[in-house]
C-alpha positions in Angstrom: -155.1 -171.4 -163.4 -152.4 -171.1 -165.7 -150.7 -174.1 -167.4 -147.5 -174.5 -166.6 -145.5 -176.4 -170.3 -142.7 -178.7 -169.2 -139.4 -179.2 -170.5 -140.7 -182.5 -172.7 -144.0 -180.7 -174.0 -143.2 -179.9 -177.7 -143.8 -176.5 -179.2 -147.5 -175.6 -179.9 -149.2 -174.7 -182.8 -150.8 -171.6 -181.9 -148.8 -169.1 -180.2 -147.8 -169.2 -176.5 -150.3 -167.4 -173.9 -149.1 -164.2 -171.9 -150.5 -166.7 -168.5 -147.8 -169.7 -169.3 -144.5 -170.2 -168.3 -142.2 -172.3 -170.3 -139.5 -174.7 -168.9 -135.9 -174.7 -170.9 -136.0 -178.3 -172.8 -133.4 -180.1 -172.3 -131.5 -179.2 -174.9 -131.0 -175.7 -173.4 -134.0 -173.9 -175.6 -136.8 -172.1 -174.6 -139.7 -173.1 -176.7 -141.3 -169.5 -178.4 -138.6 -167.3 -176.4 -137.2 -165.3 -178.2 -132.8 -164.0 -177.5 -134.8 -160.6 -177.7 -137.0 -161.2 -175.2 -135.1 -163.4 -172.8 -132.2 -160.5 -172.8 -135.1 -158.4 -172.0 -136.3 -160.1 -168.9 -132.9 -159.9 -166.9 -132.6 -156.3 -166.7 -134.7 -153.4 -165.7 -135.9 -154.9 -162.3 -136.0 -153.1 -158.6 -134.0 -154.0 -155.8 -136.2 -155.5 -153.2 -134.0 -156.5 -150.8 -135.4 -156.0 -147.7 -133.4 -154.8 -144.3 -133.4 -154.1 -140.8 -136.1 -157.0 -140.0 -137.5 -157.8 -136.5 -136.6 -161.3 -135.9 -139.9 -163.4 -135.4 -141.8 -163.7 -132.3 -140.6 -167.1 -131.3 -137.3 -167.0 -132.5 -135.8 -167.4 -128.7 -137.7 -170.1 -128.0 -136.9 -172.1 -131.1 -132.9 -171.4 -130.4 -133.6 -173.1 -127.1 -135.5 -175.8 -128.4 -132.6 -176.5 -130.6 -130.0 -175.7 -127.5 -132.1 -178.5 -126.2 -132.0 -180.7 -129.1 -128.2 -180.6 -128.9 -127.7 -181.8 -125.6 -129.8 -185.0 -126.4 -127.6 -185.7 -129.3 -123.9 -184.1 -128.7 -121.5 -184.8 -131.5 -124.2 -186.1 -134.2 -125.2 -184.4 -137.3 -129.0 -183.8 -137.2 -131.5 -183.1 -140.0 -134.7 -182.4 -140.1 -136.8 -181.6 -143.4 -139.6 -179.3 -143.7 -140.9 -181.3 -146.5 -142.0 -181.0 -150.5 -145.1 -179.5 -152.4 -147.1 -182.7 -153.1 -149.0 -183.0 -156.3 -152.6 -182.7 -156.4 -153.3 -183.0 -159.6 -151.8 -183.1 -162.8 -149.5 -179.8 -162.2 -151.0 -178.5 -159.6 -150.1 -179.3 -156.1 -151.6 -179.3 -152.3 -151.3 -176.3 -150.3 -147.8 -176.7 -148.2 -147.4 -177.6 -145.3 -144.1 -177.8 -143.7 -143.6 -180.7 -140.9 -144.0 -180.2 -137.9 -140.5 -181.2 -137.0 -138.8 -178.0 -138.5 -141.2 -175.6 -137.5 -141.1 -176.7 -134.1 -137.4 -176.1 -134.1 -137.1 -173.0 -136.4 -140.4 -171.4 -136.5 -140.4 -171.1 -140.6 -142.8 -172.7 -143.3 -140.7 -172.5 -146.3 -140.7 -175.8 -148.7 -138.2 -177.7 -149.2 -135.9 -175.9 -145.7 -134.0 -178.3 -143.8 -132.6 -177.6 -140.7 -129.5 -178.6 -140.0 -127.1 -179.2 -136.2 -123.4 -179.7 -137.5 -121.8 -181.0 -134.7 -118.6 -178.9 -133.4 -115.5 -179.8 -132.3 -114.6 -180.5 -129.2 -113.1 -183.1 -126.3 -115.4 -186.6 -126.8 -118.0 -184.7 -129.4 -119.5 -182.1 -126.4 -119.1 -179.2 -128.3 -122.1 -178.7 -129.2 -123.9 -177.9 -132.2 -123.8 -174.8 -135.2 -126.9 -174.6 -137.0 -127.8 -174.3 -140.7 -130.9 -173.4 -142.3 -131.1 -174.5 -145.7 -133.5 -172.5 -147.9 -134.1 -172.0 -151.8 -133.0 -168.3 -152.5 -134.6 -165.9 -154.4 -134.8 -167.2 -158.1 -132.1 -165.9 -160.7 -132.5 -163.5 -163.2 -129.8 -163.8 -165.3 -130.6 -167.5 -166.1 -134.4 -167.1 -166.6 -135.0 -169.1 -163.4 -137.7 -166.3 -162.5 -139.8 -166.2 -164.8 -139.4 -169.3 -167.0 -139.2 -171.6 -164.2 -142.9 -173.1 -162.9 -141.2 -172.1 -159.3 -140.1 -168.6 -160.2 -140.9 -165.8 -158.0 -143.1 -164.6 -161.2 -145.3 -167.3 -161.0 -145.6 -168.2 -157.2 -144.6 -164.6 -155.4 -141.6 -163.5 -153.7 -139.4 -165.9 -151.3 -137.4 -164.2 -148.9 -133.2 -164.3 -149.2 -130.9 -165.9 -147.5 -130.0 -162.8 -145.6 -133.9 -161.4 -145.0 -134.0 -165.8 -143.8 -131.3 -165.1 -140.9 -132.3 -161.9 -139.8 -136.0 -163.6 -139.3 -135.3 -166.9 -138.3 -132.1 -166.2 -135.9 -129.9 -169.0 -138.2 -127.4 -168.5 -140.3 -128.9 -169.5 -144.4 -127.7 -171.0 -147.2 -128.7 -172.4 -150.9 -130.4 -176.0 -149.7 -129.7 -177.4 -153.6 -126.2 -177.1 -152.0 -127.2 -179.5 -149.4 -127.1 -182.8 -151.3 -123.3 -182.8 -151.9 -122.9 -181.7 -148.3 -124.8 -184.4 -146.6 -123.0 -186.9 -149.0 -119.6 -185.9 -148.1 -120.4 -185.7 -144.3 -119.0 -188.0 -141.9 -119.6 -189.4 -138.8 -122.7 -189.8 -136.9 -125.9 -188.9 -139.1 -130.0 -188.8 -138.0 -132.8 -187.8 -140.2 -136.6 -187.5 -139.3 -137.5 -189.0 -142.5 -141.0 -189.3 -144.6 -140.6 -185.4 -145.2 -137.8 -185.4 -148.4 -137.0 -187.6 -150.5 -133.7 -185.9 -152.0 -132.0 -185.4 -148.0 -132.7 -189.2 -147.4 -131.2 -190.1 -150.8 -128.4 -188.3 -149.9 -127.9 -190.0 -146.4 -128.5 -193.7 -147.9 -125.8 -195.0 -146.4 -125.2 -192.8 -143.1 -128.3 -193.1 -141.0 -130.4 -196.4 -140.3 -133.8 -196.4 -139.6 -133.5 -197.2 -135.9 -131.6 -194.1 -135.1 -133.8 -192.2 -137.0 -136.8 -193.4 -134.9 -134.9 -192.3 -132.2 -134.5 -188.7 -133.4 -138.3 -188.7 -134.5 -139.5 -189.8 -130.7 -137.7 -187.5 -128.7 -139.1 -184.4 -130.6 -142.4 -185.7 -130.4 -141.9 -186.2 -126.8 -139.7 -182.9 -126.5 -143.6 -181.4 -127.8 -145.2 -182.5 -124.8 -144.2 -179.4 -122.4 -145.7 -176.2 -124.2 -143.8 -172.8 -123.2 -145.1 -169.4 -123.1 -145.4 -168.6 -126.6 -146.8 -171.8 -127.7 -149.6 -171.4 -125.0 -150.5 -168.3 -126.2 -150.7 -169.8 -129.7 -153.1 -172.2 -128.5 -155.3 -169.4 -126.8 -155.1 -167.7 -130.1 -155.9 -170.5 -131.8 -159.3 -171.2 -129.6 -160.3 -168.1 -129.6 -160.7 -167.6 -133.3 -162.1 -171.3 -133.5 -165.4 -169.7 -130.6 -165.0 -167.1 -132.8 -165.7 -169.4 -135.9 -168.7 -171.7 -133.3 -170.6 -168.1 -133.2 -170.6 -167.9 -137.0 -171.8 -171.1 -137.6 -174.4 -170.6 -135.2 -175.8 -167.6 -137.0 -176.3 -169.3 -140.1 -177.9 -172.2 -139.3 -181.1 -171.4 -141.3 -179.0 -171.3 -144.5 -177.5 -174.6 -143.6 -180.6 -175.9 -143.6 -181.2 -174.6 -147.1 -178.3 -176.0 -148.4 -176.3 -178.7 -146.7 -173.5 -179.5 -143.7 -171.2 -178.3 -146.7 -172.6 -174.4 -145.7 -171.8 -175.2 -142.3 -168.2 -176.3 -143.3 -167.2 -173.1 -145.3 -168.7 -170.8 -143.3 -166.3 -172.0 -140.3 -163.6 -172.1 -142.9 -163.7 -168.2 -143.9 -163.0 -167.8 -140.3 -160.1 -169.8 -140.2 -158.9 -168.2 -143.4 -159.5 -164.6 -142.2 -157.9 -164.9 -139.1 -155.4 -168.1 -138.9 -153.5 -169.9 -141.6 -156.3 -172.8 -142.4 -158.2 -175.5 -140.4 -155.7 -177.5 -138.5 -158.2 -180.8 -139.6 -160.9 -181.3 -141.7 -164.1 -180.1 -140.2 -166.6 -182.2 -138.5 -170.1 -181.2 -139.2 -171.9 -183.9 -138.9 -175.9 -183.4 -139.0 -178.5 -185.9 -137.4 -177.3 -189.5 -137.9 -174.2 -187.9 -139.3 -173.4 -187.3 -135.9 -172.7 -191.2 -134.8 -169.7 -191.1 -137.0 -166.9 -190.0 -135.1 -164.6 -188.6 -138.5 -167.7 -187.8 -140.7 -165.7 -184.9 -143.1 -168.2 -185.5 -146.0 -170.3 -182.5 -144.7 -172.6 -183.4 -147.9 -175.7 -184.5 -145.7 -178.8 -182.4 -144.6 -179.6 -180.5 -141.7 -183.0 -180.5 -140.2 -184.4 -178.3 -137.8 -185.4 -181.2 -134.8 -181.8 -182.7 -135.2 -178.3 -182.4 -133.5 -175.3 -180.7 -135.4 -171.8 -182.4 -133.7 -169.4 -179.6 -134.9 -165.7 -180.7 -134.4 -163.9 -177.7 -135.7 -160.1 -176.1 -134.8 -158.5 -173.0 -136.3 -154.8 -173.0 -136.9 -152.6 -169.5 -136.7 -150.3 -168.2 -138.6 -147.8 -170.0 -136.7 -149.3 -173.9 -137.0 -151.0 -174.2 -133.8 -154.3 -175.5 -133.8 -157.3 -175.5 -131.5 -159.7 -178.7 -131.1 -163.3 -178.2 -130.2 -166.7 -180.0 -130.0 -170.2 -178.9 -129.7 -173.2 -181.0 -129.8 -175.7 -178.2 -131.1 -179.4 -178.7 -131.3 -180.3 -177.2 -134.8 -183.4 -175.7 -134.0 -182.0 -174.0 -130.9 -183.7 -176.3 -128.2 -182.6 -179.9 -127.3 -185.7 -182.4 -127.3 -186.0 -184.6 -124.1 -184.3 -187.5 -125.0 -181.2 -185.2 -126.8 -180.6 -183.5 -123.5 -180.7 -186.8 -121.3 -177.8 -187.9 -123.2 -176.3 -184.6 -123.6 -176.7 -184.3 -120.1 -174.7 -187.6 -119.4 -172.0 -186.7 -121.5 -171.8 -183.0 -120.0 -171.6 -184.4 -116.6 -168.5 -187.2 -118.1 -166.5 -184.6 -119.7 -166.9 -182.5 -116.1 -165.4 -185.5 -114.0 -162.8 -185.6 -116.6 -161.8 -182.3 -116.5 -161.4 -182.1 -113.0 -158.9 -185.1 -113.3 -156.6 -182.6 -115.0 -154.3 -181.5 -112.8 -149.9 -181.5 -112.6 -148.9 -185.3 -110.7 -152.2 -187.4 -112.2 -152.0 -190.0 -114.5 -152.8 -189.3 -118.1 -155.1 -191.9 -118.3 -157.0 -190.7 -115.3 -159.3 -188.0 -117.0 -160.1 -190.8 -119.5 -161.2 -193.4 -116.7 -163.0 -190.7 -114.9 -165.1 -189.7 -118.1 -165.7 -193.5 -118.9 -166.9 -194.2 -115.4 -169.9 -191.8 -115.3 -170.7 -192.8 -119.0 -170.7 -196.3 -117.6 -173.1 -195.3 -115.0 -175.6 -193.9 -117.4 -175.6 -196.6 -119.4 -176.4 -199.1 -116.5 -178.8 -196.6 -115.2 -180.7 -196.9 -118.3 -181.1 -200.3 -118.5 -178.5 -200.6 -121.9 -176.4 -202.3 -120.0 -176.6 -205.0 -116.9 -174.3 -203.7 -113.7 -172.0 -204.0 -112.0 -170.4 -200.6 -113.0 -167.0 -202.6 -112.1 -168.1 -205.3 -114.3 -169.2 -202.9 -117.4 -165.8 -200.7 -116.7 -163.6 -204.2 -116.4 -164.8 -205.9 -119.9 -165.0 -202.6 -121.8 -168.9 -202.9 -122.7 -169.4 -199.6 -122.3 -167.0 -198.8 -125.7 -170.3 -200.1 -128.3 -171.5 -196.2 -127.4 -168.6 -194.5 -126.3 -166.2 -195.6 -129.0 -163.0 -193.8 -128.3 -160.4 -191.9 -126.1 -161.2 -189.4 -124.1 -158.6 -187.3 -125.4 -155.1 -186.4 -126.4 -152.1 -183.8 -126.6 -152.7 -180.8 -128.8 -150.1 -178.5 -130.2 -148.2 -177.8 -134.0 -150.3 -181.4 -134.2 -154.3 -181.8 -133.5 -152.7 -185.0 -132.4 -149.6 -183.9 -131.1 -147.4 -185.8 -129.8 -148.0 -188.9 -131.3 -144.5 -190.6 -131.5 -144.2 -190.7 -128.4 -143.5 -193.9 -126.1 -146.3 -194.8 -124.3 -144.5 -194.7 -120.7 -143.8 -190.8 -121.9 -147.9 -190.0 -123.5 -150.1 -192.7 -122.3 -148.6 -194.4 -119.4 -146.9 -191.0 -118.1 -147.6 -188.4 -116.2 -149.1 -184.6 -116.4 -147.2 -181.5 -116.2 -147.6 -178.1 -115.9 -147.5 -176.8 -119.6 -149.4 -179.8 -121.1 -152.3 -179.0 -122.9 -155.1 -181.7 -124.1 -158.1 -182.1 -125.4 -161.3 -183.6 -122.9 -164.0 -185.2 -125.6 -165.6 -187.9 -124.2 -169.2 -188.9 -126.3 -172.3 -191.6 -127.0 -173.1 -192.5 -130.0 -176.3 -194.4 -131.0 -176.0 -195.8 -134.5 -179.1 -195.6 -136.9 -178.9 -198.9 -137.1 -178.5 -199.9 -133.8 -181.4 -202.8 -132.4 -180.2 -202.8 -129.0 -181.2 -199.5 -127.8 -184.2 -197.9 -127.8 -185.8 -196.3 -130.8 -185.1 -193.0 -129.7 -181.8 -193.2 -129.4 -180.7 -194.0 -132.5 -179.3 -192.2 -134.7 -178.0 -189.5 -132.2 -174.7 -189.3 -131.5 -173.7 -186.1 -129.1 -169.7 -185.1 -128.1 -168.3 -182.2 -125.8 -164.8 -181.2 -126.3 -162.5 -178.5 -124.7 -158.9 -177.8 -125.0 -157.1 -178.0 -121.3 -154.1 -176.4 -120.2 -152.2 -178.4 -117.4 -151.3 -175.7 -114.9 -149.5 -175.6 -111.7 -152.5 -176.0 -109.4 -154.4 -177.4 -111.7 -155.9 -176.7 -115.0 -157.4 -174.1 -117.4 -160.2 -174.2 -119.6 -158.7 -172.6 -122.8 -162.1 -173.0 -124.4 -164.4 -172.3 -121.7 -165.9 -169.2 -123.5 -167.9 -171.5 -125.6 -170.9 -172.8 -123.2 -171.0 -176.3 -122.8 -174.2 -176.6 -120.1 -177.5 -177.7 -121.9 -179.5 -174.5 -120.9 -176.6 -172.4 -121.2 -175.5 -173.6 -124.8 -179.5 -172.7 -125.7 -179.8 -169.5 -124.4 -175.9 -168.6 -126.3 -177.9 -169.7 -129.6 -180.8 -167.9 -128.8 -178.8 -164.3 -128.6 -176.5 -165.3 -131.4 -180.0 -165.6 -134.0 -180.8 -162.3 -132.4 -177.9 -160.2 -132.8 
């Protein structure tokens, strides 16, 4: 990668490199840039303005998300930040990522965007709201922004304009490095969802308070729960690349075992890559013992033909939705006795918990359902001393089953998460929810209290499930989950 020289770095030695871009010092030069040549670069360049453009494909739904958002909020000035490049290294920074906040509401992934709902006028603030996108433009010419800047279009590819921004995104655009002064001289009302930019909560220091912030943060984590039309057909989208990606793995399973996890982890990654934006999470591919660790994203161990493979994997599109899915794969293509028992068990625990899913249930009933049967094996076993009750009442079951059963999925694996707990945990399904079912056992190497042959296998079955009117769907059910049937899909795959 080229090396970007900041405005402080002095002048080198040895002549400056066609690759790096040079940042004016402060004193207004440009270090080895010549009048000549920076006359040169302002002139002589194509007008790419582009026109006529299609809005995108969700831009109604995010103008009634933000209808919506007004109505919770009348008269009050709302911003919400798509966020900053973070630095990675050095001068390099992490891929971007803009929060899930602004995408939800506007459907772009531009850095540094904000969104924001200037409220109108009107009799006791019920006017509604106008929005604003804020966006960087395209990078000047004339000053040397483009190709001297480390952010120039010349060095990090073409943004879109203001105008090309409204046409796409439905909102009227402007310059965001306008936004500062704006948001200082504002008054009235003010939120923020904050921990996204540091610059827009400068700017409102002494107009919001971190209370009515909170507010603004849990409502459009709640306001997530209830997924239309297009963000369910995201999600299918999103699962089907990630069975897509389950089928790849599965064919290369022999070179895994010739390398390591980490083959296992790419391989699911060009997937995501080729037909998504990324992973939504780091990848789970936990061989053998690996397996008992429910967030093992090392993927540096080695995978043996005799041993499980727990692959927790999710593709996210091009639009930030992300699938979440787990398979408990025998390596070798055939589960040994004591791997399918307790596959079996947790098969027949993610079933009952699934067919808790339905519009009027509790949320927690799918988890208490899953836990329930899991508690039943375990007592059935002789790990644990009955009554079921009893197990279920103190929790004993939790040394192998470790975790929830399950949670919202959307822009978020974990969607949803600022919600209050009589809205998520304590509430009630809908049509339009969609969540994962994961329940799993887990037998630690190092376990004493089970028998040597369960240790060190740690097995977990996960689907995405849409909450539908008379129930629920399966978004993931063309992955087999069934012990025989998952062999016989591994079988044809190393055959094809």
């Amino acid at each position: 990668m080229a090396e970007e020289l900041t405005p402080e770095t002095p002048e080198p030695e040895t002549p400056e490199t066609e690759e790096a871009p040079i940042k004016p010092r402060k004193n207004g030069l440009y270090p080895g840039v010549s009048d000549e040549l920076a006359e040169n670069m302002k002139s002589g360049w194509a007008d790419t303005e582009l026109h006529g453009l299609e809005p995108i494909a969700q831009a109604s739904e995010t103008a009634a998300r933000r209808a919506a958002l007004s109505a919770r909020f009348p008269g009050e000035r709302l911003v919400i930040p798509a966020g900053n490049l973070k630095t990675r290294s050095n001068d390099t920074e992490y891929a971007f990522r803009a929060s899930t906040e602004y995408t939800y509401l506007t459907g772009d992934q531009t850095q540094d965007g904000v969104l924001v709902l200037e409220p109108k006028t009107g009799p006791s603030g019920q006017g509604g709201h106008d929005a604003t996108v804020y966006l960087l433009p395209r990078s000047n010419r004339e000053n040397g922004e483009f190709w001297l800047d480390g952010q120039g279009e010349l060095w990090v590819g073409r943004r879109h304009s203001l105008t090309e921004a409204e046409q796409l995104l439905g909102i009227p655009a402007k310059d965001v490095r306008e936004l500062p002064a704006a948001l200082k001289d504002a008054t009235g009302p003010v939120r923020n969802v904050r921990g996204h930019d540091a610059g827009v909560e400068a700017a409102l220091t002494d107009k919001v308070t971190a209370e009515r912030d909170e507010e603004l943060r849990v409502h459009l984590s709640e306001a997530r729960a209830v997924k239309d039309a297009f963000e369910i057909g995201e999600l299918q989208k999103a699962v089907d690349s990630t069975v897509r990606g389950f089928e790849d793995v599965v064919k290369i399973l022999d070179k895994a075992e010739a390398t390591s996890e980490r083959y296992i982890e790419g391989t699911f990654f060009l997937r995501a890559r080729v037909e998504g934006n990324d992973i939504g999470y780091g990848s789970i591919c936990a061989a053998g013992p690996h397996a008992t660790t429910l967030h093992w994203v090392r993927n540096d161990g080695d995978v043996r033909s005799g041993d499980l493979l727990l692959l927790d994997a999710g593709v996210e599109t091009h639009t930030l939705y992300t699938a979440d899915v787990t398979r408990t794969l025998p390596i070798n293509g055939r589960y040994s006795e004591i791997q399918r028992k307790i596959y079996d068990a947790v098969y027949e625990s993610q079933e009952a918990g699934i067919a808790a899913v339905r519009p009027g249930a509790k949320y927690r009933d799918f988890h208490d359902a899953s836990q329930r049967v899991l508690a039943e094996r375990l007592v059935e076993w002789g790990l644990l001393d009955g009554p079921v009750e009893k197990v279920l009442e103190l929790g004993l079951q939790r040394r192998w089953t470790l975790h929830g059963t399950g949670h919202m999925l959307g822009l978020d694996v974990h969607d949803c998460a600022a919600a209050r707990r009589e809205a998520y945990a304590d509430g009630t399904l809908e049509p339009g929810m969609c969540l994962t079912v994961e329940p799993g056992l887990y037998f630690q190497a190092d376990d004493l209290t089970v028998p040597e042959e369960y240790r060190g296998i740690g097995v977990r079955i996960e689907d995405d499930i849409l909450v539908t009117e008379d129930g629920n769907r399966n978004l993931s059910a063309a992955l087999p989950r069934r012990a025989d049937e998952v062999e016989a899909w591994m079988a044809a795959l190393k055959q094809a």
